[in-house]
C-alpha positions in Angstrom: 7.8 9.8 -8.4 5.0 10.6 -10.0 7.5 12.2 -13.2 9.6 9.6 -13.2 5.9 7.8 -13.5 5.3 9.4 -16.5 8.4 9.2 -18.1 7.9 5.5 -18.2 4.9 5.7 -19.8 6.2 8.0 -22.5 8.8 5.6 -23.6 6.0 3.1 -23.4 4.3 4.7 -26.1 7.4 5.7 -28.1 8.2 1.6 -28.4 4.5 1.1 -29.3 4.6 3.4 -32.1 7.6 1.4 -33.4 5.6 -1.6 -32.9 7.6 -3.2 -30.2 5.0 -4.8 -27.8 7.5 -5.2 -25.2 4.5 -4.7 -22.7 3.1 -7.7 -24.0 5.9 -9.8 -22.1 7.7 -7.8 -19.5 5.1 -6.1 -16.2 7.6 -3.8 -15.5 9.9 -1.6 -18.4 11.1 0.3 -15.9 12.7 -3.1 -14.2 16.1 -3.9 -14.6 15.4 -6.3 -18.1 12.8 -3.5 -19.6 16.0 -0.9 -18.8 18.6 -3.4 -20.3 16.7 -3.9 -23.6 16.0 -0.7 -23.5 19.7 0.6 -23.0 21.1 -2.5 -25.6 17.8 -0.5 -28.2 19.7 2.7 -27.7 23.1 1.6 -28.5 22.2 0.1 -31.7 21.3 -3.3 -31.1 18.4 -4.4 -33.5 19.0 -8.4 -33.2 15.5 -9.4 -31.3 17.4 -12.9 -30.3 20.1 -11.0 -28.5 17.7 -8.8 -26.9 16.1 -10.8 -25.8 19.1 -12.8 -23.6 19.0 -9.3 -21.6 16.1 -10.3 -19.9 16.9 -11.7 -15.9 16.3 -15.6 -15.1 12.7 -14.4 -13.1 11.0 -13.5 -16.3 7.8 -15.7 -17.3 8.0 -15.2 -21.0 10.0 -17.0 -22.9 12.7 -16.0 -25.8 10.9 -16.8 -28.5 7.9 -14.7 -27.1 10.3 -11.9 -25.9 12.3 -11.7 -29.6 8.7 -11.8 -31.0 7.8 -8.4 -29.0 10.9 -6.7 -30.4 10.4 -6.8 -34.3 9.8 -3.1 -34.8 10.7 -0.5 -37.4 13.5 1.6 -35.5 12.2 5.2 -36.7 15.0 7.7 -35.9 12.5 10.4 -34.5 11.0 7.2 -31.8 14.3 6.2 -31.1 15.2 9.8 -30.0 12.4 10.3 -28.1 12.8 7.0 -26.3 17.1 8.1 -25.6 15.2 11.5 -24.0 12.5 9.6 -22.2 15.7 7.1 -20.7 17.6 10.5 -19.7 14.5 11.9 -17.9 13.8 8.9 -15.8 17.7 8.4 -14.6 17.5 11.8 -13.5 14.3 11.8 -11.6 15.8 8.6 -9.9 19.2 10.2 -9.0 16.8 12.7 -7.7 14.9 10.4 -5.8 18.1 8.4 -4.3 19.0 11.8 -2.8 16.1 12.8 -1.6 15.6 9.1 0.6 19.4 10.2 2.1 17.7 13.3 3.3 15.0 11.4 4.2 17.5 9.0 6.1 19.3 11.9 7.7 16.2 13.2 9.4 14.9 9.8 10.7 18.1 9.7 12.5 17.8 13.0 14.2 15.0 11.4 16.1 15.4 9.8 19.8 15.1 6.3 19.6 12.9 4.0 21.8 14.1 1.0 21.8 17.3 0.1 20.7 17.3 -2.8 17.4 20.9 -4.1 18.6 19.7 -5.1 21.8 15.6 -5.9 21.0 16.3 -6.6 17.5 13.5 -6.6 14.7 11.6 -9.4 14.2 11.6 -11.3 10.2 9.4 -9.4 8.3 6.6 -11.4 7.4 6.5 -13.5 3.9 3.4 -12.0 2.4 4.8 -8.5 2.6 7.1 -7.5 -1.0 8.9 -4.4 -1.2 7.7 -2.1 -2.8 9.0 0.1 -5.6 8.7 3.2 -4.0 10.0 1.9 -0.9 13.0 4.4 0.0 16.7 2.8 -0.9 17.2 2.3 2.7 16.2 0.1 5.6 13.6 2.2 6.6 11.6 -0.6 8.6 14.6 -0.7 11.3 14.6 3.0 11.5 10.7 3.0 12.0 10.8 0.5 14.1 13.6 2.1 16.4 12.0 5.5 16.6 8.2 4.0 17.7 9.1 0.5 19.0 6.9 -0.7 16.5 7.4 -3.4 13.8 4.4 -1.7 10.7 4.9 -4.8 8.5 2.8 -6.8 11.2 -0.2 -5.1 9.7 -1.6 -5.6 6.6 -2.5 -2.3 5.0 -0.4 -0.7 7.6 3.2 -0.8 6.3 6.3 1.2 6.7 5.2 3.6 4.0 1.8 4.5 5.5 3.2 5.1 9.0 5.4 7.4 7.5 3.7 9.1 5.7 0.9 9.7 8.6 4.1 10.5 11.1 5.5 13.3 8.2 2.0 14.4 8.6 0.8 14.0 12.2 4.3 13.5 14.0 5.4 11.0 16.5 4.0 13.0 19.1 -0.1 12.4 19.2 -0.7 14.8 22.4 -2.7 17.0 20.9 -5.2 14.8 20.2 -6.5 13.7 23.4 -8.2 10.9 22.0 -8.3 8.4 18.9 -11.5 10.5 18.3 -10.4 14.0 17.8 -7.5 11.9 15.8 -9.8 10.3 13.4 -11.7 13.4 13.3 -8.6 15.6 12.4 -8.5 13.5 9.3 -12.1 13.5 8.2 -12.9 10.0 8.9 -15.7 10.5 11.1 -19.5 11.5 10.1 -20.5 14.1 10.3 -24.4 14.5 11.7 -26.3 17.0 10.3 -29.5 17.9 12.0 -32.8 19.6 12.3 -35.3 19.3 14.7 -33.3 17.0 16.6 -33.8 14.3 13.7 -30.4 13.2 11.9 -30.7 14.0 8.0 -27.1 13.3 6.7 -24.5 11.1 7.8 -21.7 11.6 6.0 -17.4 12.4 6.4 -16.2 15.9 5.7 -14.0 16.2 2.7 -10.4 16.3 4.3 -7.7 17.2 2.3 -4.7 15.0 4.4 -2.1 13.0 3.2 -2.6 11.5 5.7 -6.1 10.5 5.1 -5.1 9.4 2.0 -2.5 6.6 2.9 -5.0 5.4 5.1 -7.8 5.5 2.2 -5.0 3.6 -0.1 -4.0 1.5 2.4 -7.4 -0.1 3.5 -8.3 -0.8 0.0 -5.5 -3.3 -0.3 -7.6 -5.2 2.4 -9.5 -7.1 -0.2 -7.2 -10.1 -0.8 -6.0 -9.7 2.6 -6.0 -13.4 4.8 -6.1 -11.8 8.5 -8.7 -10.5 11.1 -8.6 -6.9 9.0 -9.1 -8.5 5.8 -12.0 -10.5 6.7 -13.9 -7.3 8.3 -13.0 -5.1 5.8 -14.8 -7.6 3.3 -17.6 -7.9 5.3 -18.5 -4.3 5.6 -17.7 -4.4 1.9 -20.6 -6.9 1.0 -23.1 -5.0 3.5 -22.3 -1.3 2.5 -20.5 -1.3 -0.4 -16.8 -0.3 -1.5 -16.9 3.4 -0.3 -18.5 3.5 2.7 -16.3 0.1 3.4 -13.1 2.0 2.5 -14.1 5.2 5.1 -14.8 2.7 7.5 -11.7 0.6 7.7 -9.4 4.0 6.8 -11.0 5.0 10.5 -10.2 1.0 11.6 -6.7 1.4 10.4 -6.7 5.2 11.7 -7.5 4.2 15.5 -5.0 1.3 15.1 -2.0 3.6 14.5 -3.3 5.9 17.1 -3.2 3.4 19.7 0.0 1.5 19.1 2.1 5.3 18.9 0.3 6.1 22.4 0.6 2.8 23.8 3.6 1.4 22.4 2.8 -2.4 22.0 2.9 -5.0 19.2 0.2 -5.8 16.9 -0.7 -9.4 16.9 -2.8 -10.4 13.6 -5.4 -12.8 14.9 -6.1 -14.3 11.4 -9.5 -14.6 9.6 -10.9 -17.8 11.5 -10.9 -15.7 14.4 -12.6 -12.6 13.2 -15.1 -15.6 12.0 -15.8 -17.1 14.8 -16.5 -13.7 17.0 -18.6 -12.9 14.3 -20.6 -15.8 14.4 -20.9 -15.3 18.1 -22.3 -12.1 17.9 -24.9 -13.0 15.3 -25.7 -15.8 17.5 -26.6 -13.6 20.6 -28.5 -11.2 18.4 -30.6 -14.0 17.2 -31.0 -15.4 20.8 -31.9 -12.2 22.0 -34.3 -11.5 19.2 -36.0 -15.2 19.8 -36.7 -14.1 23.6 -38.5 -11.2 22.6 -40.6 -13.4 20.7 -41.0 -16.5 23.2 -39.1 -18.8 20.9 -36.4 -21.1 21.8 -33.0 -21.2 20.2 -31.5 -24.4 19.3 -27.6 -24.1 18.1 -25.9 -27.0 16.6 -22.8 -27.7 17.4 -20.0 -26.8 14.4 -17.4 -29.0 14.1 
């Protein structure tokens, strides 16, 4: 993926240099107007007006702006670069398509444990898109039927994470009698270093874990996220900053997976209001107990 990344970004540059700012109006060249323009470019067609009708119904620029883009100066060297570039990237994805069959073929080797015909998968929720690299094949139902467990229910968790921590950790957790020694495996814990019995470092060991990784990736997305993980992992953001925030929700997200593979039950997102109001709750019994200590009474309003 990470050629067929590049590719991309070489034909990119090869339009640029012939001054067409296709960028400037389509997010995505590798999509499937970028790659028509592209194709209609490579077969001779120079008309910016008839390019431009290439583009799908979904794009937000309109024809004018898109024929604008694509006034360029058609060098021959670009335009052979770019036909090389095009080459390149269909054969990293014909590459890619077979390697998700392979992919497809070992998922079904598995046992299943529940069977989706007769407890069938639930929708998959609104805010989740595919994703690009998502493999060409329903690999949510074959998740889901080898660990009972629906992964687009968790935000930051998806399909693509849990796999990529299963390809690394396996489906079988045993040897890690606890979420602990799981966590640990993968680095997300500090690690205390002492002398004289006084703590002088708290900090993770460097790990190097796919695993650890997804789980990294995958709790940064939490920012913009509207459920109970979103909201605490933008909390420990304000109060320790992005890093330590990221660590700390990678372990979160970490322990989460551990315990729905060993337990085999649903998550249930219980939504940001929630994670509010138990944290409001527990700042109100610290504050109670610290106005004890001091022989002070505690008045709380009631909200609402």
């Amino acid at each position: 993926m990470a050629d067929a990344s590049s590719t991309i970004q070489r034909m990119q540059k090869a339009l640029i240099e012939m001054n067409i700012q296709l960028s400037t109006v389509l997010s995505d060249l590798s999509g499937v107007s970028g790659m028509a323009i592209v194709g209609a470019i490579l077969k001779g067609e120079r008309d910016p007006w008839k390019l431009a009708t290439l583009t799908q119904p979904g794009v937000k620029a309109t024809a004018q702006e898109i024929a604008l883009s694509l006034e360029g100066n058609w060098r021959k060297e670009l335009l052979f670069v770019l036909g090389q570039e095009v080459e390149l990237y269909r054969f990293y994805q014909k590459k890619i398509a077979e390697c998700d069959q392979q992919l497809r073929k070992h998922l079904q080797s598995f046992g299943s444990k529940v069977d989706p015909k007769s407890q069938p998968i639930g929708p998959k929720p609104k805010r989740k898109g595919s994703s690009k690299n998502a493999p060409q094949f329903d690999l949510r139902t074959e998740l889901y039927r080898i660990t009972g467990i629906d992964w687009t229910q968790i935000d930051g968790l998806d399909v693509l994470t849990a796999q990529t921590v299963m390809a690394e950790a396996g489906i079988d957790l045993s040897e890690f009698p606890t979420e602990r020694r799981f966590t640990s495996w993968m680095g997300l814990c500090p690690t205390n270093e002492r002398s004289g019995g006084k703590i002088l470092n708290r900090r993770t060991r460097k790990v190097v874990n796919r695993a650890t990784v997804a789980f990294r990736i995958a709790a940064s997305t939490l920012i913009r996220s509207q459920s109970y993980l979103g909201a605490q992992y933008r909390r420990l953001r304000t109060r320790l900053g992005a890093p330590k925030a990221i660590t700390a929700m990678a372990r979160k997200l970490a322990c989460l997976y551990y315990r729905l593979i060993k337990h085999g039950q649903q998550y249930v997102d219980k939504g940001t209001e929630y994670y509010q109001s138990k944290y409001r709750e527990q700042q109100i019994r610290s504050l109670a107990k610290k106005a004890q200590k001091l022989g002070i009474q505690l008045v709380i309003p009631n909200v609402g």
